[in-house]
N, C-alpha and C positions, 0 to 999 in steps of 0.2 A: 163640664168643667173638669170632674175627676179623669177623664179622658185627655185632653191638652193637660194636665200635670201629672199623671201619670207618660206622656212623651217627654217632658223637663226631669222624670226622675231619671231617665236612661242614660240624663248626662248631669248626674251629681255630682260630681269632680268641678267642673265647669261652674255649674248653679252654685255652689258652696264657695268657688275662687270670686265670683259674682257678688255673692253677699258680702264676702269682707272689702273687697274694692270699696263698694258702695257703703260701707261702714266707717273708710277712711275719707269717703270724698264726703258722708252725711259730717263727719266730724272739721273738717276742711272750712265747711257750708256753712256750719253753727258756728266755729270760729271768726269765724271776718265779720260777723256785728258785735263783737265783742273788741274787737282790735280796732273798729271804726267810735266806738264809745270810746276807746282809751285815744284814739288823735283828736277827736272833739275836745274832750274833756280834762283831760290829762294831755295833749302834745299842747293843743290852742288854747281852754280857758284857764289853765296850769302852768302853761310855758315848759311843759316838759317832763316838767317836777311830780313824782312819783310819793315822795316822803317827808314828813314835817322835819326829817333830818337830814338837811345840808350833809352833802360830799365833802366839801370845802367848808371854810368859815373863818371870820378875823377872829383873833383874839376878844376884842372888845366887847363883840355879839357874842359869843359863847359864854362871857362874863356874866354881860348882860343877862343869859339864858338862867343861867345857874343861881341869878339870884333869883329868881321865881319860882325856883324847882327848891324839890325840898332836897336835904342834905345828902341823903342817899341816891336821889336822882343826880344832884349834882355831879357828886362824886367817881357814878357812874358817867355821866359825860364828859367828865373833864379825864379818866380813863382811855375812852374810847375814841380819842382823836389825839393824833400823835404830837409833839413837841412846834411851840411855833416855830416857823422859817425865818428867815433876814425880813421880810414883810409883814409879819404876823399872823401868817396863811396857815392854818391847824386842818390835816385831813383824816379823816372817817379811817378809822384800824379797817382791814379786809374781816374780819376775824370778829367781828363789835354785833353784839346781839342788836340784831334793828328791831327786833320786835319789841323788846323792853326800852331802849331806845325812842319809839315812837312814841308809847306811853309818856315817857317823862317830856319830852319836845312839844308834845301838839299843844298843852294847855299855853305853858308860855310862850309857843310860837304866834299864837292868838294878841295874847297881852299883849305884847313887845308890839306887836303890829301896829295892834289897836291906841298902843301908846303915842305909835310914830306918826297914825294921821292922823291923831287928835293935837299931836303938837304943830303939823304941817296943815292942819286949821286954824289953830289958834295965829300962829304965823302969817297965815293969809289973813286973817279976820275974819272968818265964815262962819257959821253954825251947821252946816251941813258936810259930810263928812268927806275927805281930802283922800284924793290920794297919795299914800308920803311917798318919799325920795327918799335916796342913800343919805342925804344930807340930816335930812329927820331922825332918822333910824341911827345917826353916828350921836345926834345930839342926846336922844333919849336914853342911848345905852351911855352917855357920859353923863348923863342925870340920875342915873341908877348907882353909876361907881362911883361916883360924889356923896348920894344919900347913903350906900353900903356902909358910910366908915363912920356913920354916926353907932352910937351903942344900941341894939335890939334892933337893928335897922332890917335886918333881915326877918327878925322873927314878925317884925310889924307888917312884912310885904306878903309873908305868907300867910299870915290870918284875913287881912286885909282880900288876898285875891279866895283863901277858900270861901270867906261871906259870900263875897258876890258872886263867886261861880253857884253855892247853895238857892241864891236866890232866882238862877235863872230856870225858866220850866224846860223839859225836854228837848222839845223843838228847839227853839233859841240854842240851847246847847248843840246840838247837831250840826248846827247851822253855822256855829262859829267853829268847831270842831274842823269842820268845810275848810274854812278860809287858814288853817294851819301851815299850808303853803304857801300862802301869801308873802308870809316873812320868809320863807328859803328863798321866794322868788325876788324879793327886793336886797337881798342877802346878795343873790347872784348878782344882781345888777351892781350893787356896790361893789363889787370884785371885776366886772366887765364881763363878766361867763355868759352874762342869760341869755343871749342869742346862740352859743356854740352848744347849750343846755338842751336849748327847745329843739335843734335842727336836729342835733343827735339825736332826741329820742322818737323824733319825726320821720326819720329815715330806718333810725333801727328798727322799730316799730310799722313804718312801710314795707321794709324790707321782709319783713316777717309776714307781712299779709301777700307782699309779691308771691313766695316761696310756697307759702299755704294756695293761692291762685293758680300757679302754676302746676303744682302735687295733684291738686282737683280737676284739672284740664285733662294731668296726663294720667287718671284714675279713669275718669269719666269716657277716655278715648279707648284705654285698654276695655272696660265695660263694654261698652259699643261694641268693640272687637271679639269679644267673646261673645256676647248677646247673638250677634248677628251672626259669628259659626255655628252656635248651637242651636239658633231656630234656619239657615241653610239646612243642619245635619237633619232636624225633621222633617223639613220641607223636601229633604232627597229618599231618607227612611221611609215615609209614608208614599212617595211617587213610588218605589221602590216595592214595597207590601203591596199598595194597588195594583200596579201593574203584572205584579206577579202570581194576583189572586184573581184578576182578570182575567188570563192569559190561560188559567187554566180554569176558566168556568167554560160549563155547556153553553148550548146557544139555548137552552132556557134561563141560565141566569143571566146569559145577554140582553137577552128578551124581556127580564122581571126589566130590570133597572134601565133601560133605556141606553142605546150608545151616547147620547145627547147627556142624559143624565151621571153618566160614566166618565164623561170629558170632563165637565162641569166638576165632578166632586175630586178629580186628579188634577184639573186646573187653579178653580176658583177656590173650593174647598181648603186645599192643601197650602194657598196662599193667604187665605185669610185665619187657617191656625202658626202658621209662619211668622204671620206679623203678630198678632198676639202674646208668641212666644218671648218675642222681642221689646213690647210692653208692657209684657210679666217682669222680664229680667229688669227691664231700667226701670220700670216707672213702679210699681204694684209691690217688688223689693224693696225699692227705696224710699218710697212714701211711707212706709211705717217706721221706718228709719228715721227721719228727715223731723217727722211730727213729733213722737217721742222724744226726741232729740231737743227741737222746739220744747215743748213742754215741762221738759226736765229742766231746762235753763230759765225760763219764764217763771217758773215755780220754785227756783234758788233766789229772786230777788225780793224787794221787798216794796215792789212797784205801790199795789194793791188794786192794779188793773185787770189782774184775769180774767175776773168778770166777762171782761168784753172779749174774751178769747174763747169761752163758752154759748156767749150770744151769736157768735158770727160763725162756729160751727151745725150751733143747731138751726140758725137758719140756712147754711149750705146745706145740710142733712135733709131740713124739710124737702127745699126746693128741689134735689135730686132725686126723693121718692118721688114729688106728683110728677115728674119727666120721668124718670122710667117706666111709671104707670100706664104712662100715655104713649112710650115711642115702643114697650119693649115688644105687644104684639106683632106690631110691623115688623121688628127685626128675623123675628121667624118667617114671618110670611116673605122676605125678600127672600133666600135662597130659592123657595119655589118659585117664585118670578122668573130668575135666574135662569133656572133650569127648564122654563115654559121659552124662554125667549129663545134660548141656545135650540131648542127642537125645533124652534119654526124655522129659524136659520138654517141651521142645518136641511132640513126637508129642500125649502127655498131652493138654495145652492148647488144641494143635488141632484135637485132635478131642473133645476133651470129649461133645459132645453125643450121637457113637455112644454112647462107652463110658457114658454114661448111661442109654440107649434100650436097651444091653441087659445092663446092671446089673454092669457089668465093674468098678465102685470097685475094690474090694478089689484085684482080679488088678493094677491097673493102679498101685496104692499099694505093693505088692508089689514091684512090678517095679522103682517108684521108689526104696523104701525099699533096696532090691538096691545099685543102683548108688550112693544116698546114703551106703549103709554102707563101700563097698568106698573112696569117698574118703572117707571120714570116720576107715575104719581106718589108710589110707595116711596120712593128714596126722596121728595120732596119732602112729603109728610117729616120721614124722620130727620132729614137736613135743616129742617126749618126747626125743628123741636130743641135740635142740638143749638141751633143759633141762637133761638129764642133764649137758652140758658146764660150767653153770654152776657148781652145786657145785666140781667139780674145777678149773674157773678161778679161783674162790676160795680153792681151797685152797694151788694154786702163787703167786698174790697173795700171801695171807698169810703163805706161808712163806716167802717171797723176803722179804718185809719183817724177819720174824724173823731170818730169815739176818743181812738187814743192822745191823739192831740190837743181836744178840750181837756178830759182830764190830767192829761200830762201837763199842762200847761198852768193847770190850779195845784198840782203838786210841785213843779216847779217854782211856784210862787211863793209854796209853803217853806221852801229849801230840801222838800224830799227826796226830789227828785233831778237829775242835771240832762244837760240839752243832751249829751249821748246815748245817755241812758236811757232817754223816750225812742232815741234813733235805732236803739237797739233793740229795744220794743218790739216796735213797730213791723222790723224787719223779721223776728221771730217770730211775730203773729202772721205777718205772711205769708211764711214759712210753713209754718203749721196748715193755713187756710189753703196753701198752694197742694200741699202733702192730700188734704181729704180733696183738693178740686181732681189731683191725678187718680186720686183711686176712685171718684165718681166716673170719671172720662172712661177707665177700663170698666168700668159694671157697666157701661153702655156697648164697648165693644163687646164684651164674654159672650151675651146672650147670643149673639150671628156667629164667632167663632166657636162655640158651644153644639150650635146647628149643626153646623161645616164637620167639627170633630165626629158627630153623631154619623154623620152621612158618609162620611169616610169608614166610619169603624162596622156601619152596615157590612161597607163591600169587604172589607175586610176577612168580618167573624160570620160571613154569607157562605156555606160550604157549598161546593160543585156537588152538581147529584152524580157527576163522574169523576170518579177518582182510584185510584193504583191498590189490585189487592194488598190482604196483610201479608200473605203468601203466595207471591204469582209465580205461575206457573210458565215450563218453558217451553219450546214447539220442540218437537222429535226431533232429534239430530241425523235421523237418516229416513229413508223412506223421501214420495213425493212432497213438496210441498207448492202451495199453495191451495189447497184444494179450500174452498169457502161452502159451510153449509148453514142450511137455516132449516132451524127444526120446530118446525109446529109455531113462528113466530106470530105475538100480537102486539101494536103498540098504540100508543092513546099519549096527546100531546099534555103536559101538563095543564092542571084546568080545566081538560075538555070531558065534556061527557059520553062522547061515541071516540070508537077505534077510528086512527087513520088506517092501520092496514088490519089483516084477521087472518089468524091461521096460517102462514105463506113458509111453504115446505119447498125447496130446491138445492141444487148443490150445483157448483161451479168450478169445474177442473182447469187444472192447466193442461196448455194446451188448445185449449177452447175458450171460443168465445159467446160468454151469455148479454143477451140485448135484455131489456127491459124498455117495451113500448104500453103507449096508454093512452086516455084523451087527459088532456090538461086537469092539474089538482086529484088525481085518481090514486098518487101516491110515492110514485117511482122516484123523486132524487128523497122521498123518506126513506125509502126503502135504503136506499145507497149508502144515506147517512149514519143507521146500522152496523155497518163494517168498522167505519174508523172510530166508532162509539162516539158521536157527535150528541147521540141520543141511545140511551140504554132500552133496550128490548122490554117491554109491560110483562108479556110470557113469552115461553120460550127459549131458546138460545140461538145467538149466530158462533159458530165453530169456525176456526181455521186452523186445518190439520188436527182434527179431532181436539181440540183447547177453546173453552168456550171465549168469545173475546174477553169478557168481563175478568176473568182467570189469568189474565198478562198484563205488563206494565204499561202505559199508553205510549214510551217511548219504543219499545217490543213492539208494540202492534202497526203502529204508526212507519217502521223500519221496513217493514214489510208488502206498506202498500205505496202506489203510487197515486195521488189522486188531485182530479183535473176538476175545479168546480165547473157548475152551471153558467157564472159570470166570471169571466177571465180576472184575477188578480193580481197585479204587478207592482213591485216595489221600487222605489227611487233608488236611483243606482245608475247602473250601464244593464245591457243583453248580457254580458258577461256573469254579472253580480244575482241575474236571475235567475239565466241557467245552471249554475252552481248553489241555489237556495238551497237543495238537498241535502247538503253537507260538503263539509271536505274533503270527501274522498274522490268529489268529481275532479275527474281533470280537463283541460282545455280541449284535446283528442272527445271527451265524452260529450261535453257540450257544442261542437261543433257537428258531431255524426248526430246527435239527439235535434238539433236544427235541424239539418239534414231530413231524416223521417220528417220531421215538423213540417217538412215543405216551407220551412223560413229563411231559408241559406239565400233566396233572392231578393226578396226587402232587406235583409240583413245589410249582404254586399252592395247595395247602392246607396246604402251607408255612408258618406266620408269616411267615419270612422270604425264600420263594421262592426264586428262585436263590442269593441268598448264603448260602440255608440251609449250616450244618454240615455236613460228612462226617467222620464218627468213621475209625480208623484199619481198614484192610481194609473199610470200609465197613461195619462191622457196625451202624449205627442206619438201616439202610436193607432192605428184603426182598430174596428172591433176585431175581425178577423186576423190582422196581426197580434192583439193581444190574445189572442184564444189559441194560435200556434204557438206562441211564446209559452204559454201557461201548456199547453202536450208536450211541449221539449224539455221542459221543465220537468214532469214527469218522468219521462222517458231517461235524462238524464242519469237519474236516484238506480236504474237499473234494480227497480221495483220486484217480486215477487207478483205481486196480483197488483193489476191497472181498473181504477176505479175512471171512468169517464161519463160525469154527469150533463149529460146534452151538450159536450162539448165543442160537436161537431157543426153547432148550428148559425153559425156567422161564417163557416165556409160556405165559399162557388162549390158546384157538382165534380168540376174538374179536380179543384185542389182536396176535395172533400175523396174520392175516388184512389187519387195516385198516395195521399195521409194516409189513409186505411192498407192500401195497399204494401206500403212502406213498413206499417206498423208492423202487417203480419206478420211477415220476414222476422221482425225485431223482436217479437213477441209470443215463438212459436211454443217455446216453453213458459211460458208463463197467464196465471189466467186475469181472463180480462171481461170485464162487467161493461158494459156501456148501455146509457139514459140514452133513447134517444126520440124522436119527435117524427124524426122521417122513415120511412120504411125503405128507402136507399140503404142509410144507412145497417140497415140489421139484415139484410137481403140476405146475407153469408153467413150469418153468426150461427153456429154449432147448436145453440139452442135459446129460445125466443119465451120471455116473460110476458105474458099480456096480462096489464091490469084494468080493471075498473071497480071501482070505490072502495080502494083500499084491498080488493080479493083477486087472487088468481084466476083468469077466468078462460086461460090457455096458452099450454107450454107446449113447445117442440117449434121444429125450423120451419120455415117461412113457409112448406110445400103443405106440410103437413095440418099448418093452424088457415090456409088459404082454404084447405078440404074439411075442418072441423070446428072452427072457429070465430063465429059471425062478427064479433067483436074485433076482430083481425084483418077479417075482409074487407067489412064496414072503414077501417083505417083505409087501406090498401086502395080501393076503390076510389076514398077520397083525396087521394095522394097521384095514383096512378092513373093511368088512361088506360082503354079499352085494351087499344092496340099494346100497352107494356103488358098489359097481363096476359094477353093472348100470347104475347112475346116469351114468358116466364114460362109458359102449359108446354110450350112447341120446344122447349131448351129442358125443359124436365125430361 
């Protein structure tokens, strides 16, 4: 984990722009159940109306008001709305304190109401309570200014209403309190407004939740947009560190980790801290955002439900520990899978053509179908675990909803509570519940991206056992060079308990050429591997030009040598693109004479395209013996100091193999040249002859001399040669 967020600090700027987006869209988010209670409640079961104090108002009803209110409210009301009209239409000062305002309004906006449908009962003849009309509400406030003009009229109305508001209990208080807009709203209607009331603040108040909808869309999209460049930038940074820390390991750290295992953690890996990256930023941000958020508002009201906002986290909480219990071993154990399925593939693939040649399908489908199954079962396992969670997240959803609905609906009844205010609820609690379901979803992903991060930062913080003095040294600037020596060399493969090679003393001029023959596994392309430090020397040293190799930079040593592997290797491209792999200093003149020696200048030109012909990828639209010229010309190109040739020669005919060598010498009089080789054709000429077995020297000098001293040599030679070639070689000495 400290791994994937230690790559998110790299792009703090980003991560920081991220948290406030998400800060205006949490706020965005929490808004619109708030402004959905206010169209319930306030646009529909309100008609609009905001304030027990009418904008508008007739003369008459303001009268009417002021005889319920006591002398100083009056006073203040009858201030705070300007001079009647030709109509009797009195409006609300801009300037008019509403808050003391509503104080003095609400009780008698109650009364006056309560007046209007008791008289528009009585009118009808009901006992049950009416609801009044403009026509009610005209009559009652003419019934108030009739009884006003008696003496004490007023003070009787005000003792009168404080009694009975004293006798009422809390509740009941609250509750008519509530209904205060009832009179603005039958107020409006006797004016004709109440429709132009409600629609206005339906729209306004729309229009505000559009505006807020829209901010959150185009937050949520910038989010996105940033989330997804910042986990790109890791997903290129860390392809980027791999590739780079690969590129310069030995072939022993190739060898720890597997190339199979190498693709896998530059592929798979690096994609599954990628996306994580990505529901760090949206989801794992903003979820503690989003809840708090929730929670802060849930805990401003005076619902007395929270309760249930407690119960339905702690049983999300429970039910996410005993699922992580159960899926989180398998998420470890998938990457291995992963990385067992991709080796067999791999194998498979590339070797197709034995397991064809000796009818291995089956075993080989087998073998696949094995390790296809073992993740196939693992990923059910935890697909199914995941799934399994949905049901039960559904079901503490639902029933946290139900919670809130029965209770709400017995608060409702008591007047506590109003129909938006549950709706807004409910929507918070979701809110909340939806906040802990996303940070549950990502504790499910961490622990595989957690893997993935590990395995990456292996190859990473994995040092190369070969790497660039603190102070390298440089080759003489005059005097011969090339000259390659090996003094008293031993080496031993990592791991192993016996030497591959022991002691092996020689030196290799330019000018000349040294062979290195042997029987199979005896040691010789290790030996070779030594020069370019593919593999550093156990004891001993290899020198070139008296500078131990180790003592030079790899791109210094590497500069200097030309070197042909064992298995010809080609790169997608053209012939062009290959024989110029050297560098740029080749020119087209140099890769076409380097063809040339190659003995390639004739497959080339019947080419369509000649040298810009195609190379398919590993070379495979080319033969072995074509790709093994391809890869000498290649060499030859780089206009080498010393030519390393590891059994090069061994996918050429005698003919092509004969007139190449011959070619080369020409090209290569100054310069020295080491060749692996397998046939004694090949080394027939070479200036001086390495013979190995089991890793020791067991006879040096040219082919006349190791034929006369050499049993090891002869034993080759005999088994290569015919009676009559070697009678041929005695009679030519």
């Amino acid at each position: 984990m400290t791994k994937i967020f230690k790559q998110l600090g790299r792009h703090w700027a980003a991560c920081l722009a991220v948290v406030a987006l998400l800060i205006v869209q949490a706020y965005c988010d929490l808004s619109l159940p708030d402004y959905t209670s206010k169209i319930v409640d306030t646009g529909i079961q309100q008609g609009g109306i905001e304030s027990p104090v009418p904008d508008t108002v007739r003369s008459t009803t303001l009268q009417a008001l002021e005889l319920l209110m006591s002398e100083d409210d009056a006073a203040l009301a009858d201030e705070a709305y300007s001079a009647p009209d030709a109509d009797g239409m009195r409006t609300l000062n801009p300037d008019a304190d509403t808050a003391a305002l509503e104080n003095a309004f609400t009780t008698p906006d109650v009364v006056l109401y309560m007046a209007a449908a008791k008289n528009a009962a009585t009118a009808a003849g009901a006992t049950d309570t009416v609801v009044p009309t403009a026509y009610d509400l005209d009559a009652v406030a003419t019934q108030l200014a009739a009884a006003s003009q008696a003496p004490g009229a007023r003070e009787m109305l005000q003792s009168q209403l404080t009694d009975g508001l004293a006798q009422l209990d809390e509740t009941v208080a609250d509750s008519l309190s509530s209904q205060a807009m009832l009179l603005v709203a039958l107020e409006y209607d006797a004016q004709g407004i109440a429709h132009d009331v409600q629609m206005s603040y339906l729209l306004r108040t729309g229009g505000q939740m559009l505006a807020l909808t829209l901010l959150m869309v185009a937050v949520a999209v910038a989010v996105g947009f940033i989330a997804s460049r910042v986990s790109a930038a890791i997903g290129r940074d860390l392809r980027r560190d791999v590739f780079r820390t690969v590129v310069g390991y030995s072939n022993a750290e190739i060898e720890k980790f597997s190339t199979a295992s190498l693709i896998t953690r530059t592929t798979n890996d690096i994609q599954q801290v990628q996306f994580v990256c990505v529901i760090l930023l949206r989801m794992v941000a903003y979820a503690p955002i989003l809840g708090i958020g929730g929670i802060m508002h849930v805990a401003s009201g005076n619902t007395g439900l929270e309760w249930i906002i407690f119960v339905a986290v702690a049983a999300l909480l429970a039910l996410i520990a005993v699922l992580m219990n159960v899926a989180m071993p398998k998420f470890k154990q998938m990457q291995v899978l992963v990385d067992r399925l991709n080796l067999v593939s791999r194998e498979i693939l590339t070797g197709i053509m034995p397991i064809r040649a000796f009818s291995r399908e089956a075993f080989e489908e087998k073998r696949f179908d094995r390790a296809n199954t073992d993740l196939m079962k693992t990923q059910l396992f935890t697909n199914r675990t995941m799934v399994a969670m949905m049901p039960f997240m559904t079901l503490i959803m639902n029933g946290t909803s139900l919670l809130i609905v029965w209770f709400g609906g017995k608060a409702m009844d008591l007047g506590s509570m109003q129909v938006g205010e549950m709706i807004a609820f409910i929507t918070y609690t979701m809110q909340i519940v939806m906040s802990f379901l996303m940070l549950s979803m990502v504790a499910v992903m961490l622990p595989r991206a957690g893997v993935a991060a590990d395995r990456i930062d292996e190859v990473i913080k994995t040092p190369s056992t070969i790497h660039d003095p603190a102070a390298p040294k440089a080759l003489p600037a005059d005097g011969t060079h090339g000259v390659v020596a090996f003094h008293d060399i031993s080496f031993r493969y990592p791991g192993s308990d016996e030497d591959a090679l022991e002691h092996i003393s020689f030196t290799a001029r330019p000018g000349e050429t040294t062979a290195i023959i042997g029987s199979t596994g005896c040691g010789k392309s290790t030996l070779l591997n030594l020069i370019p430090r593919f593999y550093d020397v156990t004891e001993g040293s290899v020198t070139i030009d008296g500078v131990d190799v180790r003592d030079m930079t790899q791109a210094q040593l590497h500069d200097e040598l030309g070197y042909v592997p064992q298995k010809g290797v080609l790169f997608s491209g053209t012939i062009t693109s290959n024989l110029k792999f050297g560098g740029d200093h080749i020119t087209d003149a140099d890769a076409e004479q380097a063809a040339e020696i190659a003995q390639a200048t004739e497959f080339i030109s019947a080419k369509p395209e000649g040298f810009d012909s195609p190379i398919a990828q590993g070379g495979s639209n080319v033969s072995g013996g074509q790709k093994q010229r391809l890869s000498i010309a290649r060499a030859i190109a780089k206009h080498p100091q010393i030519y390393l040739f590891d059994d090069s020669f061994s996918a050429l005919d005698y003919k092509t193999d004969v007139a190449l060598r011959r070619a080369l010498k020409a090209k290569t009089d100054n310069a020295t040249v080491i060749i692996v080789a397998q046939r004694i054709s090949t080394v027939l000429h070479a200036n001086q002859i390495l013979v190995l077995d089991e890793g020791r020297i067991v006879g040096k000098g040219t082919h006349a001399q190791l034929m006369e001293s050499c049993p090891a040599y002869q034993e080759i030679a005999r088994s290569q040669l015919s009676q009559k070639e070697l009678n041929l070689q005695k009679e030519g000495e």
